[in-house]
N, C-alpha and C positions, 0 to 999 in steps of 0.2 A: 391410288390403291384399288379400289374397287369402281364400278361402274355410277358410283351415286356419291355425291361428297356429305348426305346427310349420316350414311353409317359410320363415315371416317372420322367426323366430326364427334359423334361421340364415344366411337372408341377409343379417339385422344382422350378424351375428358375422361372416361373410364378408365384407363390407365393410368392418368396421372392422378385419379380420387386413390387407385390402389396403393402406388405408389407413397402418396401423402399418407396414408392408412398405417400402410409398413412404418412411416417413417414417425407417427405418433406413437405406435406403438413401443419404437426403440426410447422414443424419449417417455413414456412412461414408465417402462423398466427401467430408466437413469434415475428420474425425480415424480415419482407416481403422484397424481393429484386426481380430486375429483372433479376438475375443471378437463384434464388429458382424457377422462375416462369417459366423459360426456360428450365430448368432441369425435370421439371413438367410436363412440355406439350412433349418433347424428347420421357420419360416414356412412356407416354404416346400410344404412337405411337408402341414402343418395345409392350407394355401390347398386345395391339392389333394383332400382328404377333404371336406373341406365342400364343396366344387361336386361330388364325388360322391354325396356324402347327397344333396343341393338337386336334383340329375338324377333321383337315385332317385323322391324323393319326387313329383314333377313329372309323372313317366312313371305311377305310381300313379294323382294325381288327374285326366288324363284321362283314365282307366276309369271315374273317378265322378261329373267335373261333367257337366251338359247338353249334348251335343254341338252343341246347334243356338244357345246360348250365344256367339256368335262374340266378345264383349268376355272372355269367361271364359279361351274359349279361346286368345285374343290375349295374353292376359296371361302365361298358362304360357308358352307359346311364349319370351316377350318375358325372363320371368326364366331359364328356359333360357338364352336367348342374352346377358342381363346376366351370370349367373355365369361361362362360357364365359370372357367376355373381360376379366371380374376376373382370374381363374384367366392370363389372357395377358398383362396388366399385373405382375402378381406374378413370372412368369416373366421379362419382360421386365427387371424390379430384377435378378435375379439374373443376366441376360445382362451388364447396365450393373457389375455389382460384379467379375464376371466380367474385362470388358475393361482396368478399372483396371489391372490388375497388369499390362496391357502398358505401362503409361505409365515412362518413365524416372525420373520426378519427380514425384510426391502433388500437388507444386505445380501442376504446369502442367492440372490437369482445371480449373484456372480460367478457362481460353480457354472455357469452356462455360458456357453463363447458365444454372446448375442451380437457383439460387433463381427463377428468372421458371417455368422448367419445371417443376419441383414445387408449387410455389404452384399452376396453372393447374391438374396433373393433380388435385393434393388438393382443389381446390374443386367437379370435375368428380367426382368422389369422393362429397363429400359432399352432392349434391346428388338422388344419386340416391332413398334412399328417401324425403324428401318429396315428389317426384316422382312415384315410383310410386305414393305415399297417396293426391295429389290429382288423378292423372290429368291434369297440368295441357299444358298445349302449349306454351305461353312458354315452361316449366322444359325440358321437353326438348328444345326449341329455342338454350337457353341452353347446356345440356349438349355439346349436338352442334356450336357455335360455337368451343368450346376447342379443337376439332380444328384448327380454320385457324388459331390465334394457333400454336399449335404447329408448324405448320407452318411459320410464318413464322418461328419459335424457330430453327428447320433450317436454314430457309433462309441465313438469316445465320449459321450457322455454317458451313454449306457455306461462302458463300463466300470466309468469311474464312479456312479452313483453305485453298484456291486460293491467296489470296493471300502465305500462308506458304510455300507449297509453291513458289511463283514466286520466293519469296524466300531459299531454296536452307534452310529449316529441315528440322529433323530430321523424316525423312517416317517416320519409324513413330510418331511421337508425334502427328504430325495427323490420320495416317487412323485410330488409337486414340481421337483425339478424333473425328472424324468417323463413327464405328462408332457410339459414344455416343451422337450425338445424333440418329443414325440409328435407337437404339432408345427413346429420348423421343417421333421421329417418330410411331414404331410403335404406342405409348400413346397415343397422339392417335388415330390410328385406332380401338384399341378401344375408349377414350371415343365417337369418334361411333358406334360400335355398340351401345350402351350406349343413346345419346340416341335413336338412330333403333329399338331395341327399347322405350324408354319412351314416344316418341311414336307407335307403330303399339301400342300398349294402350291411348293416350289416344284415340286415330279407330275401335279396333276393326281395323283392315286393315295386313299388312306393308305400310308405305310409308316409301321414305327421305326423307333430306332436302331432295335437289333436288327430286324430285318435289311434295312438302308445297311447298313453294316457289313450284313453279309453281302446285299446285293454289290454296294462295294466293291468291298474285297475283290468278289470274282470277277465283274467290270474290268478290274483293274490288271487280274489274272494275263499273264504275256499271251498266252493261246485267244484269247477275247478279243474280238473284232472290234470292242469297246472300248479297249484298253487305252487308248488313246485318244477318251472324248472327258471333259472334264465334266464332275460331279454337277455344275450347276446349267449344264446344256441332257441331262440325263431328264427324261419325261416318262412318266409309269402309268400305265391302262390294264384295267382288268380284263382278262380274255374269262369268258363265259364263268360257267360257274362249277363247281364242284362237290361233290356229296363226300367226299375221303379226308376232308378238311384241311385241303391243300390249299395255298395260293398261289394261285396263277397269273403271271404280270407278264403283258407286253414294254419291253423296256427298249426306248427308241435313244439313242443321241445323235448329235450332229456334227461333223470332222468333215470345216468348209462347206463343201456344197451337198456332201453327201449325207444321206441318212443311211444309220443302221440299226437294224434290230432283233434281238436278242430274247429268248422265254425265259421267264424268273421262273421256279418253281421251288416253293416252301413247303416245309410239312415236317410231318415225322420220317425221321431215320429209316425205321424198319422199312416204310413205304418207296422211300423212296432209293434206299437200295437194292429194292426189289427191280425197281423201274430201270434203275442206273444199269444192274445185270441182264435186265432183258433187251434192253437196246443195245447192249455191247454185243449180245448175241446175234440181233438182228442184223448190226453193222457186219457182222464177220459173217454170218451165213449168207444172208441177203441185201446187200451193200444198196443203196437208194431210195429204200422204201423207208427208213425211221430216221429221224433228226440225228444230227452230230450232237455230242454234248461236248461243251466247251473248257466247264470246269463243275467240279463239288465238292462242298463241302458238309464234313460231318461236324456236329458241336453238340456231343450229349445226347438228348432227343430228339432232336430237329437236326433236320439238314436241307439242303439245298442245290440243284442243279440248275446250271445255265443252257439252255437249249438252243442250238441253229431256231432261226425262228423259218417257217414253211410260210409263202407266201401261197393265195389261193383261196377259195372256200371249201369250208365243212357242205356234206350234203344236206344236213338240215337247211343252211343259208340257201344252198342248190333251189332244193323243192319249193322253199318259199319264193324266193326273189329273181332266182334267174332265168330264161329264155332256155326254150324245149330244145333249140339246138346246144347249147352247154350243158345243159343235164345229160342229154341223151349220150354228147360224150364222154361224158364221166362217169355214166354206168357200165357203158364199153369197154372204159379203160381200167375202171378196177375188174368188170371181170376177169380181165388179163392178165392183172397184178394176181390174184385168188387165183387164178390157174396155175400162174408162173408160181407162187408160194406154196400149193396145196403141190405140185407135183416136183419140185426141187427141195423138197423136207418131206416128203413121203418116205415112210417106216411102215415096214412088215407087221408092228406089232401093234394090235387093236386098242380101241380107245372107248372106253368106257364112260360116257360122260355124264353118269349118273343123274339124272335131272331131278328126280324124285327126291335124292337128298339134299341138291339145292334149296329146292323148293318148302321143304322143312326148316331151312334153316333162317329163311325169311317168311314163312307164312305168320309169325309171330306178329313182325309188323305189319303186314298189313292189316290185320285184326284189330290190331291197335288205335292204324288211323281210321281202319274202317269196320267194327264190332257188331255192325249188322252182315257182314258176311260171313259171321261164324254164326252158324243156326244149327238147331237138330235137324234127327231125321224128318223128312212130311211126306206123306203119302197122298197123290192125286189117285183116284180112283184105285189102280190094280199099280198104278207107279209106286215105287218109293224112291225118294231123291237123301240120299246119306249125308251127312256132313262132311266136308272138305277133307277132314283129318282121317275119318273113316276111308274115304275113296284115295288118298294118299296111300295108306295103310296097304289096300289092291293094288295098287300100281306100285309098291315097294319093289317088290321082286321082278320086276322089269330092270331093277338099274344093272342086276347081275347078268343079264339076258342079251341085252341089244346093247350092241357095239358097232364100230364103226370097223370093217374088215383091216383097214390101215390109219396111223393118225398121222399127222401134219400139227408143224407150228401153226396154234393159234393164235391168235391175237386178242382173245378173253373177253375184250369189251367194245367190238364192234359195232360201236354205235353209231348214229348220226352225226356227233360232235367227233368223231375221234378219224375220221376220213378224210384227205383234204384233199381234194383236186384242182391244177394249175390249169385251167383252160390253154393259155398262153404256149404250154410245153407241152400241152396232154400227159399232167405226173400225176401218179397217187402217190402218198403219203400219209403214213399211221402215226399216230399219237395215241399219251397213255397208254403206253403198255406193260405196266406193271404186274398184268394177270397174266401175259403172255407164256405158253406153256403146250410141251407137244398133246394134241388134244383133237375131239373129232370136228372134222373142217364143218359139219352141222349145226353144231354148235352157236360158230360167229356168224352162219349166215341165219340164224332164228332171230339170236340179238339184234340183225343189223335189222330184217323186216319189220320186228316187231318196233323197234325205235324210231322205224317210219308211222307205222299204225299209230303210236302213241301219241303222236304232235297232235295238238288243241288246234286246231282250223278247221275253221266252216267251208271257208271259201272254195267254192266249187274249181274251180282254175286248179287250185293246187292241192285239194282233194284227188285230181284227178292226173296229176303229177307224182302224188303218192304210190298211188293205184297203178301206175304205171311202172314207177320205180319196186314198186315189192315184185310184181309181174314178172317182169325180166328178170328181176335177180333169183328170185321160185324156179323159174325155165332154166334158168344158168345151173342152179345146184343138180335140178335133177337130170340135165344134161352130163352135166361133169361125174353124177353118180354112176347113170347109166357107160360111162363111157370105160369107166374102173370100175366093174361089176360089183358095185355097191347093192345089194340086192333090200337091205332092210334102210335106205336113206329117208321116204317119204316118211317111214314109223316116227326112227329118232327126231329128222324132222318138227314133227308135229310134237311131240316131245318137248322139244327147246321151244316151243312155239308157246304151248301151255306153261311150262315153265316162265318165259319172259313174261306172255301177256298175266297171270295172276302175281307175281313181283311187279312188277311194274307200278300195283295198284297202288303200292306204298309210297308213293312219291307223287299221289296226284289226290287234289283235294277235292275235285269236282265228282260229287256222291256218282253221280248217272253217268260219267266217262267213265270213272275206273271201274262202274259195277260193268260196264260193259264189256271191259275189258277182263275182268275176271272170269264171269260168267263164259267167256269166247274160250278162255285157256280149261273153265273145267268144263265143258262141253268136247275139248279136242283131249282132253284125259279120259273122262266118264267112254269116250270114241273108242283109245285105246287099250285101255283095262278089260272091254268087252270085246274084244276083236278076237275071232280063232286064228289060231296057229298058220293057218293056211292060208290069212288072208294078209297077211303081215307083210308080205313084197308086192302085194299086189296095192297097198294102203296109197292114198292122197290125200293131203288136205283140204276139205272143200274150198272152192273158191268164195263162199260167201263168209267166208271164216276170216280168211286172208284180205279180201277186198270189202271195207264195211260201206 
């Protein structure tokens, strides 16, 4: 089972103390004594020492397996959180032996279906360590099913204990019956925790059971490249992270010798048929540059899309890890992609990309995380330096003003994560583009430099990889501006510049990175609020602004 026989060793023995536990319990709701009840609470205590050892031991072997190991690591994880809710079942018995004694009559706990209850939990019980041996997905799919028979166990006792109560019986003996099978309920919960820690060590990735469900389903979808890999050859890896409270799963299987893989993506509805429509769009105006989706599903609030999965790196990975000769083509070649898409969705009609009311709508948070950048006015000698909201306030009336003479589909969140280039092919390739929207092409290229500027590294190498990649892409816009008599681009620009670098600050914890980065954006604000009329085409943004 796992890499050490001493954790397996006693998560047998802690399973079968729970097991015993359950099964004292049924015989003390048969023939209650105070010899069953002391034996019970004894248990008890055992239960507790061995999910202590089992925690011990656990926290130990991830000091020493592989950390890049993700099924190794999934598995600790996963008996961590089996013993946990063994260790809560066990508790639970003694909750249930507990409430007996409020009962007026030993008899009457037969209003409770404690054989169908017990049966259900001791099978869910014993099915656990074949389960974890074989890694299987059916098994812990099976496991985590006994939650909703139990459920339903509840359920009809609820209502049958209503109907007593309607029926003017003794109400302390219902709702004592009703406590009860309120903590049978309870057991079913930690069973399906149990099934959904055995099935997230059989995929490799925390996943529960609705979600397995859904991934499922669309897996199995005839359009799915997957459709023809079985449940327990499917393996799940998180792809990076997300602030919109999505999850994002690389979902790999194997059919013979081939691998295939596929993007999960879970979330809310609204969100993500936001995203569904703008990659349909994408597909149909500009064919090669956004993923195929394969299938979706909607269920209430959530829903879910299957993605082509984009083989390649993000340019964050670029900057950090790869050789100057792959970066440099992958800045080439999205220039090209940015051209081909800024002048193949080019419209007449102007785009106004307010940045000023952006920037209102987040400067809350970053106050939040960071409450020393919201100060009064202070006066340096004949200086006065305003407060943030005040210099918002001047720059308001800019959003009305500066425009972009034509707008082009944006891509809304052009960031470092959302780029991906195939060296192999020389492809670009966008992700997340649920913000996607005709908008000023300034815009994504402020997001993309500034989400270079924002990376945490020292290291001079790829500092200067940075520096090089914002450089070209700077030259690129204000090329392409000049080239379609963009006459106010540098303005807006610096604009979106200001804008991303004081946002941004809300998502970083380190006090003296993000003030820098705040302080950059209203330095390139306090810039433009004071700028005359006539100096407004003639505008740049310093380079020591852009290059830190």
């Amino acid at each position: 089972m796992l890499s050490t026989g001493e954790v397996d060793e006693n998560l047998h023995f802690l399973i079968l103390e729970v097991i015993r536990q359950v099964e004292r319990t049924r015989t003390y709701l048969r023939r209650p004594s105070e010899k069953t009840q002391e034996i019970i609470l004894r248990g008890d205590d055992y239960i507790d020492h061995l999910r202590t050892i089992i925690q011990r031991k656990c926290f130990a072997l991830v000091r020493e397996i592989d950390r890049n190991d993700r099924f190794e690591m999934e598995l600790l994880k996963s008996v961590d959180s089996i013993t946990a809710n063994l260790e809560r079942i066990a508790d639970f018995c003694e909750s249930i032996v507990d409430q007996f004694r409020h009962l007026e009559k030993p008899s009457y706990v037969r209003a409770l279906p404690i054989e169908e209850n017990f049966q259900l939990i001791i099978q869910g019980l014993e099915r656990i360590e074949p389960v974890l041996e074989s890694r299987e997905v059916q098994g812990a799919l099976e496991i985590c099913r006994i939650e909703a028979r139990l459920d339903d166990l509840h359920a009809d006792t609820f209502a049958q204990v209503l109907r007593e109560l309607d029926a003017g019986e003794d109400a302390q003996t219902q709702v004592t019956i009703l406590f009860m099978s309120h903590y049978f309920e309870r057991m079913g919960d930690s069973i399906l925790n149990i099934g959904e820690a055995l099935l997230s060590a059989s995929v490799g990735e925390r996943i529960k059971i609705d979600q397995f469900r859904v991934l499922q389903d669309m897996v199995e979808d005839a359009d799915s490249i997957l459709s023809d890999v079985s449940p327990d050859m499917l393996s799940v890896q998180a792809l990076g992270e997300t602030r919109s409270g999505c999850r994002i799963d690389r979902v790999a299987g194997r059919s013979g010798d081939e691998e295939r893989m596929v993007v999960f993506k879970e979330g809310h509805t609204d969100k993500l048929v936001e995203e569904k429509e703008c990659i349909e769009e994408w597909n149909r105006r500009l064919p090669g540059y956004a993923p195929q989706i394969y299938s979706f599903q909607q269920r209430g609030s959530n829903g879910a899309i299957l993605f082509e999965y984009l083989p390649g790196r993000t340019f964050e990975e670029m900057v950090l890890r790869s050789d100057s000769g792959e970066l440099a083509a992958g800045v080439a070649r999205l220039q090209r992609a940015l051209e081909d898409i800024w002048t193949r969705t080019r419209q007449a009609e102007p785009a106004f990309p307010r940045f000023v009311r952006q920037l209102r709508s987040r400067i809350g948070k970053v106050f939040d995380l960071h409450p020393g950048f919201r100060q009064g006015s202070v006066r340096f000698g004949g200086l006065e330096v305003v407060p943030f909201e005040a210099l918002l306030e001047r720059a308001a009336p800019l959003d009305d003003v500066l425009a972009a003479p034509f707008s082009v589909l944006g891509h809304g969140d052009l960031n470092v994560d959302n780029v991906i280039y195939d060296h192999s092919i020389d492809s670009i390739r966008f992700i997340d583009l649920h913000r996607s929207a005709p908008a000023d092409y300034a815009h994504d290229l402020s997001v993309f430099l500034v989400s270079h500027a924002r990376l945490q590294v020292t290291d001079d190498a790829v500092r200067d990889r940075i520096h090089e990649v914002i450089s070209r892409m700077h030259d690129f816009g204000v090329a392409f501006a000049d080239a379609n008599g963009d006459k106010t681009f540098g303005v807006r620009l610096a604009m979106g510049l200001a804008r991303s670098y004081v946002t941004s600050a809300r998502f970083i914890l380190d006090e003296e990175f993000a003030k820098s980065l705040f302080f950059r954006g209203r330095y390139l604000l306090e810039q433009i609020v004071d700028l005359p009329p006539n100096a407004v085409e003639d505008y740049s943004t310093p380079a020591e602004i852009l290059l830190d």
